[in-house]
DRENDO-1510 file (C-alpha; in Angstrom, 1 decimal, always signed):
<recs>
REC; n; res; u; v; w
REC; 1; UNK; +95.8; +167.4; +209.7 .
REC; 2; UNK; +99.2; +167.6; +211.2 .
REC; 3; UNK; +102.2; +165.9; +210.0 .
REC; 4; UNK; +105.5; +165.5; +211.7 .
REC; 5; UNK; +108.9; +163.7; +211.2 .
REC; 6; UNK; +110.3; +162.0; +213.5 .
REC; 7; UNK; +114.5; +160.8; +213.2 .
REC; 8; UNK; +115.6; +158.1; +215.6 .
REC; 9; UNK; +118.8; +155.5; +216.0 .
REC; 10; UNK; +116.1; +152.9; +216.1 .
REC; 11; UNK; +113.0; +151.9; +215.1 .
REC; 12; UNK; +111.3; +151.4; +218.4 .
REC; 13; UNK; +113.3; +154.7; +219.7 .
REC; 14; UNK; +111.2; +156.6; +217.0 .
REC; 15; UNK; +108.2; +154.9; +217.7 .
REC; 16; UNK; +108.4; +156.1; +221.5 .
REC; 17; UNK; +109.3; +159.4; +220.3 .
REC; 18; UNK; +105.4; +159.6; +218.3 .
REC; 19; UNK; +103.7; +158.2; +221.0 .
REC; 20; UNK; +105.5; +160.7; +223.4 .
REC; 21; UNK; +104.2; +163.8; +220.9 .
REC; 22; UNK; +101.5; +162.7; +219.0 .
REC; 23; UNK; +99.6; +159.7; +221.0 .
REC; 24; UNK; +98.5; +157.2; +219.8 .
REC; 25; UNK; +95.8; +158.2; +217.3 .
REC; 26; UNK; +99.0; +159.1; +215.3 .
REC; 27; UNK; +99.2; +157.7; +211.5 .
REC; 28; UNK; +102.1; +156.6; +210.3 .
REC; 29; UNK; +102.7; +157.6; +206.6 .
REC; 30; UNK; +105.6; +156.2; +205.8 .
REC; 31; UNK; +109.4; +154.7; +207.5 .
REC; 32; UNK; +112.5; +154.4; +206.0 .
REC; 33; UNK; +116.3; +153.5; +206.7 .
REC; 34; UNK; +118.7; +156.6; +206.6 .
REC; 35; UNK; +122.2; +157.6; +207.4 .
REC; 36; UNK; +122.4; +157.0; +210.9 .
REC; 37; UNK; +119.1; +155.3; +212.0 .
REC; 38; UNK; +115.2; +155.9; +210.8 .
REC; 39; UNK; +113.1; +158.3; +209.8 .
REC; 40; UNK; +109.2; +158.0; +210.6 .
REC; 41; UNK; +106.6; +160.5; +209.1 .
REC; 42; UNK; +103.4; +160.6; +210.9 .
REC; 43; UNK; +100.1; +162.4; +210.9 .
REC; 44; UNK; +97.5; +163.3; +213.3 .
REC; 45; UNK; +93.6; +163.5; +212.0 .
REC; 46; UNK; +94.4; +162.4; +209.2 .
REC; 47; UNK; +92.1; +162.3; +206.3 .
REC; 48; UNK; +92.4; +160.7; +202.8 .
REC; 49; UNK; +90.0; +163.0; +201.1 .
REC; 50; UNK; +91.8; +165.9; +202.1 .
REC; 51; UNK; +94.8; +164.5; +201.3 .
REC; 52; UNK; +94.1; +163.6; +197.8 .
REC; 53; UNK; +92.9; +166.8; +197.3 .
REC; 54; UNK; +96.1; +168.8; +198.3 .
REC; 55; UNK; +98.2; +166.1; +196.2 .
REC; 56; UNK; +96.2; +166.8; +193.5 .
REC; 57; UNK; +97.0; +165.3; +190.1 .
REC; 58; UNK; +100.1; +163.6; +191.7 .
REC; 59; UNK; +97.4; +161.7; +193.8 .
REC; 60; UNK; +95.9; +159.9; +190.8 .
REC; 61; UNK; +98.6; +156.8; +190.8 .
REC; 62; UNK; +97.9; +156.1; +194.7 .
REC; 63; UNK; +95.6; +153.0; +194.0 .
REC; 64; UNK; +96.1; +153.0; +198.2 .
REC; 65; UNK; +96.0; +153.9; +201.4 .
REC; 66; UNK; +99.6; +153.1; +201.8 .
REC; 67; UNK; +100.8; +154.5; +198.8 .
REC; 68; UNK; +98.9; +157.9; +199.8 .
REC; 69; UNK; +100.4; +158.2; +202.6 .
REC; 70; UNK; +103.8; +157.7; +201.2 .
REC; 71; UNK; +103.0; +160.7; +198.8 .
REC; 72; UNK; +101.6; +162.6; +201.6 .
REC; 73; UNK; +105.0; +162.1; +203.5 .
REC; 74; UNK; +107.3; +162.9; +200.3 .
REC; 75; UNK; +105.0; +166.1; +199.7 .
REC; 76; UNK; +106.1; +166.7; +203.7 .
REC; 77; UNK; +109.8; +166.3; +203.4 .
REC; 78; UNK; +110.3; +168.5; +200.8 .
REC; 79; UNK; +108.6; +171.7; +202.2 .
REC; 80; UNK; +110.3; +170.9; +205.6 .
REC; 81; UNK; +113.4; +171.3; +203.1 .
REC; 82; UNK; +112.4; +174.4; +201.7 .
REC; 83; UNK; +111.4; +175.4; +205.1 .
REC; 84; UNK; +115.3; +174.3; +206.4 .
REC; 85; UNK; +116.6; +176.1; +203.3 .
REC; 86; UNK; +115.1; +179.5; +203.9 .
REC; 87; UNK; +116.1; +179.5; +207.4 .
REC; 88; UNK; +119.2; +179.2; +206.7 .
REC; 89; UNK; +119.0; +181.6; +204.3 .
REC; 90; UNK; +118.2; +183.9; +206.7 .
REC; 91; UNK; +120.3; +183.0; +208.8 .
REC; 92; UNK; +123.2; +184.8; +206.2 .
REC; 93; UNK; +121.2; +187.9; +205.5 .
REC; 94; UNK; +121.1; +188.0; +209.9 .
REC; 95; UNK; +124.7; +187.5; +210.1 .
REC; 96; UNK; +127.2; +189.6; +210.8 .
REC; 97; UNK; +129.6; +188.4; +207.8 .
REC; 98; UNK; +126.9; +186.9; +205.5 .
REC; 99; UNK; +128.4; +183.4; +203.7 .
REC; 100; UNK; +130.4; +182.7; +207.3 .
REC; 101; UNK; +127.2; +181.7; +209.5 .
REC; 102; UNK; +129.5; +180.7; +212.8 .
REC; 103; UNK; +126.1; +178.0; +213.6 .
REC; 104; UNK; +126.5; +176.3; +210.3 .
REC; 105; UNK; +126.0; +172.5; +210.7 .
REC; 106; UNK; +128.5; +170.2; +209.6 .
REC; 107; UNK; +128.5; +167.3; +207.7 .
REC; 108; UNK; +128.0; +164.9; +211.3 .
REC; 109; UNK; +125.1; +167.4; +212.5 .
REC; 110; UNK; +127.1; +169.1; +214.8 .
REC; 111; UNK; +126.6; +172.7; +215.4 .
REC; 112; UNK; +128.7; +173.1; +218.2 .
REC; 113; UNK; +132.0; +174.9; +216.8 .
REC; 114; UNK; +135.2; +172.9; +217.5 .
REC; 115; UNK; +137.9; +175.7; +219.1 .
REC; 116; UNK; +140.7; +173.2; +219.6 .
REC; 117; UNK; +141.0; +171.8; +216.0 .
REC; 118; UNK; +141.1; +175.3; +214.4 .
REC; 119; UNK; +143.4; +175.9; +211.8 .
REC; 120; UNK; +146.0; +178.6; +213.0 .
REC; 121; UNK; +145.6; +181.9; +211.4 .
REC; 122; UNK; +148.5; +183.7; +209.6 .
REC; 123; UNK; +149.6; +187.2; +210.5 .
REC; 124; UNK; +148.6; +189.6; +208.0 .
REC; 125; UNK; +148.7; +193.5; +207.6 .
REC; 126; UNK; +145.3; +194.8; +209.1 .
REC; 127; UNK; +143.5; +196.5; +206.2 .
REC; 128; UNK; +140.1; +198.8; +206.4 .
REC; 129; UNK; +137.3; +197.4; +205.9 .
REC; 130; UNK; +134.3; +199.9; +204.3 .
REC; 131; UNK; +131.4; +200.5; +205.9 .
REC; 132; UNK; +128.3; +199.2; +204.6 .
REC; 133; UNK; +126.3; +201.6; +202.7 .
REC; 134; UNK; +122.2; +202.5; +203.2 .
REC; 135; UNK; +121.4; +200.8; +199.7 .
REC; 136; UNK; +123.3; +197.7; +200.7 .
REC; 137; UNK; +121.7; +197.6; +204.4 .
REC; 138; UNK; +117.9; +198.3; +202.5 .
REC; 139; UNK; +118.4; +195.5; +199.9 .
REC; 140; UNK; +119.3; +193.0; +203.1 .
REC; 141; UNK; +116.4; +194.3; +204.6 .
REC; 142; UNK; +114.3; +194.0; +201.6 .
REC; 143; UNK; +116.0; +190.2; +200.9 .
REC; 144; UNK; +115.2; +189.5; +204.9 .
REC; 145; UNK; +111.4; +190.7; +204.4 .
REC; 146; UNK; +110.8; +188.1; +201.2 .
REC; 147; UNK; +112.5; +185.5; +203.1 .
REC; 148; UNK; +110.1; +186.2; +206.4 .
REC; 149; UNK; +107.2; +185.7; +203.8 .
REC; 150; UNK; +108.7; +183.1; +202.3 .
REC; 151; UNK; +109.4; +181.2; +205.3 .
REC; 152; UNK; +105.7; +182.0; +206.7 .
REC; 153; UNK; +104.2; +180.5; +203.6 .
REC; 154; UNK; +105.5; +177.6; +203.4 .
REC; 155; UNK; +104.9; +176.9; +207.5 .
REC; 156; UNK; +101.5; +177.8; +206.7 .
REC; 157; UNK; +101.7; +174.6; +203.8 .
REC; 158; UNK; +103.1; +172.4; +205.7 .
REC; 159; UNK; +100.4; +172.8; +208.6 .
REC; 160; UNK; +98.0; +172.5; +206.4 .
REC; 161; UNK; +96.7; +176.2; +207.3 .
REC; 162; UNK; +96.2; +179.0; +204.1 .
REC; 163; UNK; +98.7; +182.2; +205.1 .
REC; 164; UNK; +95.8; +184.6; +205.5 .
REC; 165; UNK; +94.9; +182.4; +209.2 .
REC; 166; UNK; +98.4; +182.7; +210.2 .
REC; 167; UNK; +98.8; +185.3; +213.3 .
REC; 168; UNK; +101.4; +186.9; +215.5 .
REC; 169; UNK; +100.2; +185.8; +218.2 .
REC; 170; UNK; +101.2; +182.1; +219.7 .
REC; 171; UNK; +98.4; +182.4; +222.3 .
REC; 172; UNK; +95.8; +181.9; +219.9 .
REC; 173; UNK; +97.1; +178.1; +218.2 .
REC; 174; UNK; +96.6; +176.0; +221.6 .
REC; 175; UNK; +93.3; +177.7; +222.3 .
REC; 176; UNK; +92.0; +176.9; +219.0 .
REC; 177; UNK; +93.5; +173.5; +219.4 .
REC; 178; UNK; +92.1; +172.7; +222.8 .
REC; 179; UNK; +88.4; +174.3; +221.2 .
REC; 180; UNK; +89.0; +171.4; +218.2 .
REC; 181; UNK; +89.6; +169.1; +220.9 .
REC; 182; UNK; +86.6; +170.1; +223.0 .
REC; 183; UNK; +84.5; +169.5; +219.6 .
REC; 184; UNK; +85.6; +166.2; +218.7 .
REC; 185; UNK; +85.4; +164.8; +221.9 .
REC; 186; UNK; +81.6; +166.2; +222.1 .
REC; 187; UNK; +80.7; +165.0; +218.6 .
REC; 188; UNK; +81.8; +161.4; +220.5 .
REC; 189; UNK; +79.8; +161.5; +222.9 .
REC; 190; UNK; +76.9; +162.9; +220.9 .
REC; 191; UNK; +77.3; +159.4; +218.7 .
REC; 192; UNK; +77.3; +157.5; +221.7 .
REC; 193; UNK; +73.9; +159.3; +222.6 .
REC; 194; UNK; +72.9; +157.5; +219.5 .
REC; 195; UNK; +72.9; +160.6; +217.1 .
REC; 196; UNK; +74.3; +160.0; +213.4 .
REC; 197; UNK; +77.9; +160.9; +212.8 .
REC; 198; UNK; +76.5; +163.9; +210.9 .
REC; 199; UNK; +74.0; +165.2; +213.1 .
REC; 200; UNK; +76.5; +164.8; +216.0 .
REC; 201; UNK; +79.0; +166.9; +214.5 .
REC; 202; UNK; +76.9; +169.6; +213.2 .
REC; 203; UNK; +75.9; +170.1; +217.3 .
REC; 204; UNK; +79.2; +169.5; +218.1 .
REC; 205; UNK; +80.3; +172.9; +215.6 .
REC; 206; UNK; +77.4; +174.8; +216.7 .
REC; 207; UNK; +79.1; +174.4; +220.4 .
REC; 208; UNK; +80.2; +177.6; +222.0 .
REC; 209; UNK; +84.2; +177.8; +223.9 .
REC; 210; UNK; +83.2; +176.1; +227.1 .
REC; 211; UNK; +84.2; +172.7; +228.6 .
REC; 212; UNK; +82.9; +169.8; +227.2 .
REC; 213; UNK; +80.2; +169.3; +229.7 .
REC; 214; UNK; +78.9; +173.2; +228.9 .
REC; 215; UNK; +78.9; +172.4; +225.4 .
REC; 216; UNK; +77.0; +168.8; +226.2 .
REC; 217; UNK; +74.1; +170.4; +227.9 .
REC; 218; UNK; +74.0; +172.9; +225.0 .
REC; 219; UNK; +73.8; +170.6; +222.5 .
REC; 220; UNK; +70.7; +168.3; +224.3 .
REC; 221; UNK; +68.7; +171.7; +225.0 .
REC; 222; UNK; +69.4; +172.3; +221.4 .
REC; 223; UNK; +68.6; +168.3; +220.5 .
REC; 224; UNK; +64.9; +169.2; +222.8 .
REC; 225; UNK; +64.3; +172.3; +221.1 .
REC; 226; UNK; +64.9; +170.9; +217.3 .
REC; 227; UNK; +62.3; +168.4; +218.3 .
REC; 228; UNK; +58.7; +169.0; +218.0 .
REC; 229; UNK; +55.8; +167.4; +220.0 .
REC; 230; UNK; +53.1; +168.5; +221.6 .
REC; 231; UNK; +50.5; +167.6; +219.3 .
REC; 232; UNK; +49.0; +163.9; +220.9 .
REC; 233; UNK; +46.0; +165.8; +222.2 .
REC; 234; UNK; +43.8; +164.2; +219.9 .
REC; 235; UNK; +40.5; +163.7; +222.2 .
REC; 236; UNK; +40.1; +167.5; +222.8 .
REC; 237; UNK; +41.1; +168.0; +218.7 .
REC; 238; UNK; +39.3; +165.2; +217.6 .
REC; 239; UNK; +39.1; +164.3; +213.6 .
REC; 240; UNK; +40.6; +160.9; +211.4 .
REC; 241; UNK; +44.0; +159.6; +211.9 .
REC; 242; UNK; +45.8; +156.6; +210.5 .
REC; 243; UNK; +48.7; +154.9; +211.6 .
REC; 244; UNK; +50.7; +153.4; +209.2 .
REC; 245; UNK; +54.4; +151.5; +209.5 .
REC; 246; UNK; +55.8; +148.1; +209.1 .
REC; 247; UNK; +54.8; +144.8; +210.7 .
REC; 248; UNK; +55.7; +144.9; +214.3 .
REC; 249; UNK; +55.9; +148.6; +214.6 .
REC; 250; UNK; +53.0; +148.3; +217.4 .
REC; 251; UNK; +50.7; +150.1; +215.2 .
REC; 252; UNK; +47.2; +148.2; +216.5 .
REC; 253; UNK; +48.3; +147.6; +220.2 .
REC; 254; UNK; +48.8; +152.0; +220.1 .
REC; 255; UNK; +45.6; +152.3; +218.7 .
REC; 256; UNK; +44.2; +150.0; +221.3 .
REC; 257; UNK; +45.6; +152.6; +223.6 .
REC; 258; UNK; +44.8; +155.8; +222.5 .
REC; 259; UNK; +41.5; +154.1; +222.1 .
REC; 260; UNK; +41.4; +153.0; +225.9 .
REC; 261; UNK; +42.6; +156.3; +227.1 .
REC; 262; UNK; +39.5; +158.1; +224.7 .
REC; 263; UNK; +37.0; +156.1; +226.2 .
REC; 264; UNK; +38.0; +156.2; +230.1 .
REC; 265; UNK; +37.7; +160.3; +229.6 .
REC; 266; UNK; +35.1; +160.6; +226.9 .
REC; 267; UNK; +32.8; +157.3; +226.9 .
REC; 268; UNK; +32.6; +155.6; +223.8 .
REC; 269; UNK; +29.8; +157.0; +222.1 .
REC; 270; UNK; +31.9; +159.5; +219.7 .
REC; 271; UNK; +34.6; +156.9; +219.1 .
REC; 272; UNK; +35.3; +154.3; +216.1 .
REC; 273; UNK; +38.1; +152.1; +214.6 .
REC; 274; UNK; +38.6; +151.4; +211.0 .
REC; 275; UNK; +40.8; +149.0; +209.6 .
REC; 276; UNK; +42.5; +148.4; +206.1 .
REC; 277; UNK; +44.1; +145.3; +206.6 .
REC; 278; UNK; +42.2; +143.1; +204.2 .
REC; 279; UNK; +45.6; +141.5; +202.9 .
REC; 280; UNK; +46.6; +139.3; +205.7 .
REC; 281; UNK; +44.1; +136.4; +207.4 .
REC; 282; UNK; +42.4; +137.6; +210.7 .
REC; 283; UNK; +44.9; +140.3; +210.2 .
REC; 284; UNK; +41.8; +142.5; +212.1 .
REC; 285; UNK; +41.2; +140.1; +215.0 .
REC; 286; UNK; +42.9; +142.4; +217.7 .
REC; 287; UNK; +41.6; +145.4; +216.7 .
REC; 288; UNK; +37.8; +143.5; +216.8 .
REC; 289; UNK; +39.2; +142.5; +220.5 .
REC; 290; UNK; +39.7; +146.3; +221.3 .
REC; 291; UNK; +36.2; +147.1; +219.9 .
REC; 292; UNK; +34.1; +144.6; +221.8 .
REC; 293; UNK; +36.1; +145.2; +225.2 .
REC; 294; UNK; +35.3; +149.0; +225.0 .
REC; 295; UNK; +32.1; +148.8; +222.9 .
REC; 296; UNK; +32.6; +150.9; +220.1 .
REC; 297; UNK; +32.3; +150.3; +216.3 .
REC; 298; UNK; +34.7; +148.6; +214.0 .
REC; 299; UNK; +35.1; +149.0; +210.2 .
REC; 300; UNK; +36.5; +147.1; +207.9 .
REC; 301; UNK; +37.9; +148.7; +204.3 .
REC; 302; UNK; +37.8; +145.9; +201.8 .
REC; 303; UNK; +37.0; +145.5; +198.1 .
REC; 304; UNK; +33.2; +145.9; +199.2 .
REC; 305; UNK; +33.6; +149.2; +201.0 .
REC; 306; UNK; +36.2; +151.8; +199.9 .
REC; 307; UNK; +37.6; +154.0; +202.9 .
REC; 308; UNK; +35.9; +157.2; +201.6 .
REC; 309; UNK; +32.6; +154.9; +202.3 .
REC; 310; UNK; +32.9; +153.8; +205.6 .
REC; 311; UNK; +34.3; +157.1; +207.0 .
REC; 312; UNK; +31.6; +158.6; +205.2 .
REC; 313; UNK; +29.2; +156.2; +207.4 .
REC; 314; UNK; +31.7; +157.3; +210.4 .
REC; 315; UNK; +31.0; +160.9; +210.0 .
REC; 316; UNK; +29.0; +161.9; +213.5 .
REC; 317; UNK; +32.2; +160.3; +215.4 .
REC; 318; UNK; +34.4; +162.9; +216.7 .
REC; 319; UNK; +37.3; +160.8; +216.9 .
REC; 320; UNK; +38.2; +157.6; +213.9 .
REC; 321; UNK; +41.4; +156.0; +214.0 .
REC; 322; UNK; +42.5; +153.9; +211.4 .
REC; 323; UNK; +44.9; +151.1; +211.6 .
REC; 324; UNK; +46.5; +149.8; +208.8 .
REC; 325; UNK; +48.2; +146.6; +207.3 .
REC; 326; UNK; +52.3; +146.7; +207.7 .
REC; 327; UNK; +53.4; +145.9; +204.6 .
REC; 328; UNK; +57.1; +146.5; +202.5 .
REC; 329; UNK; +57.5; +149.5; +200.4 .
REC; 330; UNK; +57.2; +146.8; +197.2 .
REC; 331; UNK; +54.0; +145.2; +198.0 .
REC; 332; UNK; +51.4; +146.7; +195.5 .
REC; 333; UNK; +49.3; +146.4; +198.5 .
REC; 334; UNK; +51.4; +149.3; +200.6 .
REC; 335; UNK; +51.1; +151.8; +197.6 .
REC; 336; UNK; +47.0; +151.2; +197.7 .
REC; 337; UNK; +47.0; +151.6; +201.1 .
REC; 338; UNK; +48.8; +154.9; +201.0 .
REC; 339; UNK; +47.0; +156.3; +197.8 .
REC; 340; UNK; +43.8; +155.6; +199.7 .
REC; 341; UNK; +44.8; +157.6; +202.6 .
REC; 342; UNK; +46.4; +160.3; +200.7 .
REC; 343; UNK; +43.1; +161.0; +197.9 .
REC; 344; UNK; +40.5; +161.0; +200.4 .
REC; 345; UNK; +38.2; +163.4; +200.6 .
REC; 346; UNK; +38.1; +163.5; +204.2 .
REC; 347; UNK; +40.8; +164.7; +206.4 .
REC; 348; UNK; +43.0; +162.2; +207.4 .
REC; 349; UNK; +45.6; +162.8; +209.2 .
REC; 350; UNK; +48.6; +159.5; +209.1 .
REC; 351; UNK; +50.9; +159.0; +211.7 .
REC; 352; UNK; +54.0; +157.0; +211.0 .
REC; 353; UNK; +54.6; +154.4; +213.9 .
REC; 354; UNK; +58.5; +154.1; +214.6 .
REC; 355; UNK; +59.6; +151.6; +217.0 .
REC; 356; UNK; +62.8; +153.5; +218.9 .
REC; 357; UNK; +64.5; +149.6; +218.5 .
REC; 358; UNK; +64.9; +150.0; +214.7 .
REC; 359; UNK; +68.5; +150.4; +213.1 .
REC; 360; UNK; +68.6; +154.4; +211.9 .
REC; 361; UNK; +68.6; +152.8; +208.0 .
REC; 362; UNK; +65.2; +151.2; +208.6 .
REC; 363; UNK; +63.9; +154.3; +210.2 .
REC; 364; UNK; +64.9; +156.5; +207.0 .
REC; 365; UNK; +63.5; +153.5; +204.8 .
REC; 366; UNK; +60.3; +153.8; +206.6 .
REC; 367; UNK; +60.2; +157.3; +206.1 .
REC; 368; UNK; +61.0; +157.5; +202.5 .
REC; 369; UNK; +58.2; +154.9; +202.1 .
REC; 370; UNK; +55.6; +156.5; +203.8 .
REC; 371; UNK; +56.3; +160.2; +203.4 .
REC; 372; UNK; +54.2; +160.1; +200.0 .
REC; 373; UNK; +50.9; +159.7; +202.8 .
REC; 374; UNK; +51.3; +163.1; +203.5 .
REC; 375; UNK; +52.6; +162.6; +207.3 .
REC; 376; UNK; +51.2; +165.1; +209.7 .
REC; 377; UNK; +53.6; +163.2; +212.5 .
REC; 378; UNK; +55.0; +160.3; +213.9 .
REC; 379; UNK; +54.6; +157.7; +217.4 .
REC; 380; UNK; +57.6; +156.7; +219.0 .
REC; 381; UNK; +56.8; +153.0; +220.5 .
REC; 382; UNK; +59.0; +150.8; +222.7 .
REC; 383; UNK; +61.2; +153.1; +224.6 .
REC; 384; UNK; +61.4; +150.5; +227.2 .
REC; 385; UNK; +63.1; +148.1; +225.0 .
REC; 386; UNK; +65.9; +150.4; +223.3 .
REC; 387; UNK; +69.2; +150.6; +224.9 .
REC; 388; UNK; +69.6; +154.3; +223.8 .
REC; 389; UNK; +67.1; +157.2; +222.2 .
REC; 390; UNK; +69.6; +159.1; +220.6 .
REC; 391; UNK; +69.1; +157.2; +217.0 .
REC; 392; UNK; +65.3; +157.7; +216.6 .
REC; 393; UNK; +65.2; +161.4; +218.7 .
REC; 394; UNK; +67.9; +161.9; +215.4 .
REC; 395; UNK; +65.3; +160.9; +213.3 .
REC; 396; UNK; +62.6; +162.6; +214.3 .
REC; 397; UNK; +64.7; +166.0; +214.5 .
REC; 398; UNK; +66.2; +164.9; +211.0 .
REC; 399; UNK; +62.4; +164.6; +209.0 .
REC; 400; UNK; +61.0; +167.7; +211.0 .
REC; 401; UNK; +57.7; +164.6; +212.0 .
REC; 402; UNK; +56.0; +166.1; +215.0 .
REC; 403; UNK; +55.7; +163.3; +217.6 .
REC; 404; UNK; +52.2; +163.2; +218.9 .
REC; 405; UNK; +52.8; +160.4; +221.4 .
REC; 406; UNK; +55.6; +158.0; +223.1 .
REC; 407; UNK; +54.9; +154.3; +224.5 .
REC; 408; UNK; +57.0; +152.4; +226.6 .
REC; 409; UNK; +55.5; +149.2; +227.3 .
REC; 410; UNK; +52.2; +146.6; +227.0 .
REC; 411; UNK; +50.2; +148.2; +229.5 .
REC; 412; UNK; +46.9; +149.7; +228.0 .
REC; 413; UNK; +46.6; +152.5; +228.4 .
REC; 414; UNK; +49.3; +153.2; +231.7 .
REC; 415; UNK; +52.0; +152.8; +228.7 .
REC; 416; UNK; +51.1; +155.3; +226.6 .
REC; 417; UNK; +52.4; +158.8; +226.7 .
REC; 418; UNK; +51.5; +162.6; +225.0 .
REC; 419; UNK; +55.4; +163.5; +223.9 .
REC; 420; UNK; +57.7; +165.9; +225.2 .
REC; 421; UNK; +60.8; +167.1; +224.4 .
REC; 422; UNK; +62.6; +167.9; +227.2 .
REC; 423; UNK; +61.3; +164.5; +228.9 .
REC; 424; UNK; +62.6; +162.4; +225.9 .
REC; 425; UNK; +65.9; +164.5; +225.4 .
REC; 426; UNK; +66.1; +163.5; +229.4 .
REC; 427; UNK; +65.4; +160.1; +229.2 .
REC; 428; UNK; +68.1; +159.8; +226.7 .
REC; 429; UNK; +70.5; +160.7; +228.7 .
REC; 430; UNK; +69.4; +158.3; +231.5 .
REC; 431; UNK; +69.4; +155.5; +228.8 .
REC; 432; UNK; +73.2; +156.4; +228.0 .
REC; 433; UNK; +74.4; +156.3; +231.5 .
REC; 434; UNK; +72.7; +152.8; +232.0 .
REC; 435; UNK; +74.7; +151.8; +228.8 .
REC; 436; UNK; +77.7; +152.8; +230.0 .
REC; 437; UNK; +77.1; +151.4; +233.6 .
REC; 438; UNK; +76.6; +147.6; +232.1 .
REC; 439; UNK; +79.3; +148.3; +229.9 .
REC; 440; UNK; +81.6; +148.7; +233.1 .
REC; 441; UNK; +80.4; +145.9; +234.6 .
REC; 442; UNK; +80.7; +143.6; +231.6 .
REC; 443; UNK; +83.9; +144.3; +231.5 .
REC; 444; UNK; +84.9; +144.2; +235.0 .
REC; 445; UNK; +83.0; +140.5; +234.6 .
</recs>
C-alpha cells in the first residue's frame, strides 16, 4: 500500500495532481482546507485489513471505512513530519555553520534566499575562529549516522516496507514494482478465465519475472498439469460405477452414452444398467429407453431388492453402471442413496456429474454433499452451454476429482468425450476469447 499527500490551491488542481501520479485506482483517505489551499491524502492498493492492523489499537474507534482512512492519513502526516524533521536535522549536522542552514524555508515556503532585503552587516574586528577538533568532527559523524538510520526507518514506515527490505540500490524498487504489476494484472485475467479469486492469485504468485503473456501460458500449463484425467477408459477396465449429482446434472442422458459407446465396440452381452431412483414417478423411464434401444438389462434398486442384490445377480457383466436419483443434500432419500453406494460389498466406483454451467458455490455444495460416497472422480457435462471453463476446471483442480469424461452436447454417443487436460485447459482459453469478442460487439452495439 502506498500513500501520498498531495497540496494544491484548489480542490480540482489536487485532484489532477492524483490522477497525474497515482491514476485512477487511487483512494482518497481523507481532504482538508489548509493555509493556502487543500491538502488530499491518497492511497494506492489499499487494503482495510492491513490497515487496521498497522493502526492497531487506535483502529478500534473506526466503526468505518471513512473514518479508517482518516486515521490512516493522520498516521501518514505525522511520519512525513518526522520524516521532514530529521532531514532537516541533517541538514545542520551537513552544514557548514550548523544552526544557520542558508536553504532554511521561511514562514511563506520560500527557500530561495532574498539578497536585496538583507540587513546590512556592521564592521567588526576580525577575530580567529578555532578549528574544529577530531572528537567534535566524530560526534557529528556519529549524530549524522543515527540520523541516516533514523531517517531510513521511518521511510521504510511510511512505505509500508520493514527496514530489513530496504536497499541501496534504486534499480531494484521499479523492477519489483513493474513484477507486482505483472502479477496483478495476470491474477485478472486468470479470474476472467473463470478461476476463483484465490486460485487465480496463487498462479498469479507462482509466476516467474517475464511479461504477462509468458507468465499466462505458465500459469494454463500449470492449470493442465494440476488437473487430472485420463481415467474414462472404462470398457477396457471394466467394473461398477455410479453417477450421482443433482437433478439436471445430465447424469442418465451420460450414462446413455457411455452405454452407447460400450456397446458399438463391445456388443451388449457384458453390459447392464442399474438404477436407484425409486423416489420420483417414472423417474427410470429413460434409462428403460436406453436399455431396450441397445438390448441390455435394466435393474431397478427398490425396497424389494437392495443394491448389493441386484449387482450380486449382475456379477458375470464386465461393465454396470448405476444411475441414481438427484436429490438435495437434506432429503433423507440422498443420504440412503449414498450410504448404499458407500457400504457395499462390491466395488463401486461413484462419479460425481458436474454440469460446467453451475455457479462455483453449487459446485462446492455438490461436492461437500457427495464426497462422503467415497468419489473415485468426476464427469464434466455441458461444455457446449458454458460461456467459460475456468470455474469448473478450478473445481476440479481444487478437490483433486479425476475427470474420467467430458460432454458437450445431446448427441449419443458423438458428444461424449474421454478427458484431457491440455484439451480442456485449451478450450478454455478459446471460450474466453469468444467472451471477450461478444463483449466488444455488445458494446460497439
Amino acid at each position: 500500500m502506498k500513500v501520498k499527500r498531495f497540496f494544491a490551491a484548489t480542490m480540482s488542481a489536487a485532484l489532477k495532481q492524483v490522477r497525474e501520479a497515482m491514476g485512477d485506482d487511487a483512494v482518497i483517505l481523507s481532504s482538508r482546507r489548509i493555509d493556502g489551499g487543500v491538502e488530499i491524502v491518497t492511497a494506492l492498493d489499499y487494503d482495510e485489513n492491513m490497515a487496521r492492523q498497522k493502526l492497531g489499537d487506535a483502529a478500534a474507534e473506526a466503526t468505518s471505512g471513512g473514518r479508517l482512512g482518516e486515521l490512516q492519513a493522520e498516521q501518514h502526516r505525522r511520519l512525513q513530519e518526522e520524516l521532514d524533521r530529521s532531514r532537516n536535522r541533517i541538514r545542520e549536522l551537513r552544514s557548514p555553520h550548523r544552526g544557520h542552514d542558508p536553504h532554511q524555508r521561511f514562514g511563506n515556503g520560500d527557500t530561495r534566499l532574498d539578497v536585496d532585503n538583507l540587513p546590512p552587516v556592521p564592521e567588526t574586528r576580525q577575530e580567529s575562529v578555532a578549528a574544529p577538533s577530531a572528537a567534535d568532527i566524530k560526534g557529528a559523524d556519529d549524530e549524522l549516522a543515527v540520523m541516516r538510520r533514523e531517517l531510513a526507518s521511518l521511510r521504510a514506515m511510511i512505505t509500508d516496507k520493514g527496514p530489513s527490505e530496504q536497499t541501496d540500490t534504486t534499480a531494484e524498487k521499479p523492477a519489483e514494482e513493474a513484477i507486482e504489476a505483472v502479477r496483478k494484472r495476470l491474477g485478472e485475467r486468470l479470474e476472467e478465465f473463470g478461476l476463483s479469486p484465490q486460485l487465480a492469485a496463487t498462479l498469479a504468485r507462482q509466476s516467474g519475472r517475464g511479461k504477462l503473456e509468458d507468465n499466462w501460458k505458465r500459469s494454463l500449463r500449470t492449470l493442465a498439469a494440476g488437473l487430472k484425467t485420463g481415467s474414462g477408459d472404462w470398457a477396457s477396465r471394466g467394473g461398477i460405477y455410479a453417477l450421482v449429482g443433482p437433478t439436471g446434472s445430465g447424469k442418465t442422458t451420460t450414462i446413455g452414452k457411455i452405454a452407447a459407446q460400450y456397446v458399438l465396440e463391445h456388443g451388449a452381452d457384458s453390459l447392464a444398467l442399474v438404477t436407484t431412483d425409486r423416489y420420483r414417478v417414472a423417474a427410470h423411464e429413460q434409462l428403460f429407453v436406453f436399455g431396450r434401444i441397445l438390448n441390455v438389462p435394466v435393474r431397478v434398486v427398490d425396497d424389494a431388492h437392495s443394491l448389493d442384490a441386484v449387482l450380486d445377480e449382475l456379477a458375470g457383466r464386465h461393465l454396470v453402471l448405476i444411475d441414481t436419483a438427484g436429490l438435495s443434500g437434506a432429503d433423507p432419500g440422498c443420504q440412503e442413496q449414498l450410504r448404499e453406494l458407500s457400504q457395499s460389498r462390491h466395488p463401486v466406483r461413484p462419479h460425481l456429474v458436474v454440469p460446467a454451467t453451475s455457479q462455483p458455490r453449487i459446485m462446492k455444495s455438490m461436492w461437500h454433499c457427495y464426497k462422503m460416497a467415497s468419489l473415485a472422480g468426476c464427469i464434466m457435462t455441458k461444455l457446449d452451454e458454458a460461456l467459460t471453463l475456468g470455474e469448473v476446471l478450478g473445481f476440479a483442480l481444487e478437490t483433486a476429482l479425476p475427470v474420467s469424461w467430458v460432454t458437450d452436447g445431446q448427441k449419443i454417443p458423438q458428444d461424449l468425450h474421454p478427458a484431457n487436460s491440455a484439451s480442456l485447459v485449451r478450450l478454455g482459453v478459446e471460450r474466453l476469447r469468444d467472451a471477450r469478442k461478444q463483449q466488444t460487439m455488445a458494446e460497439g452495439a
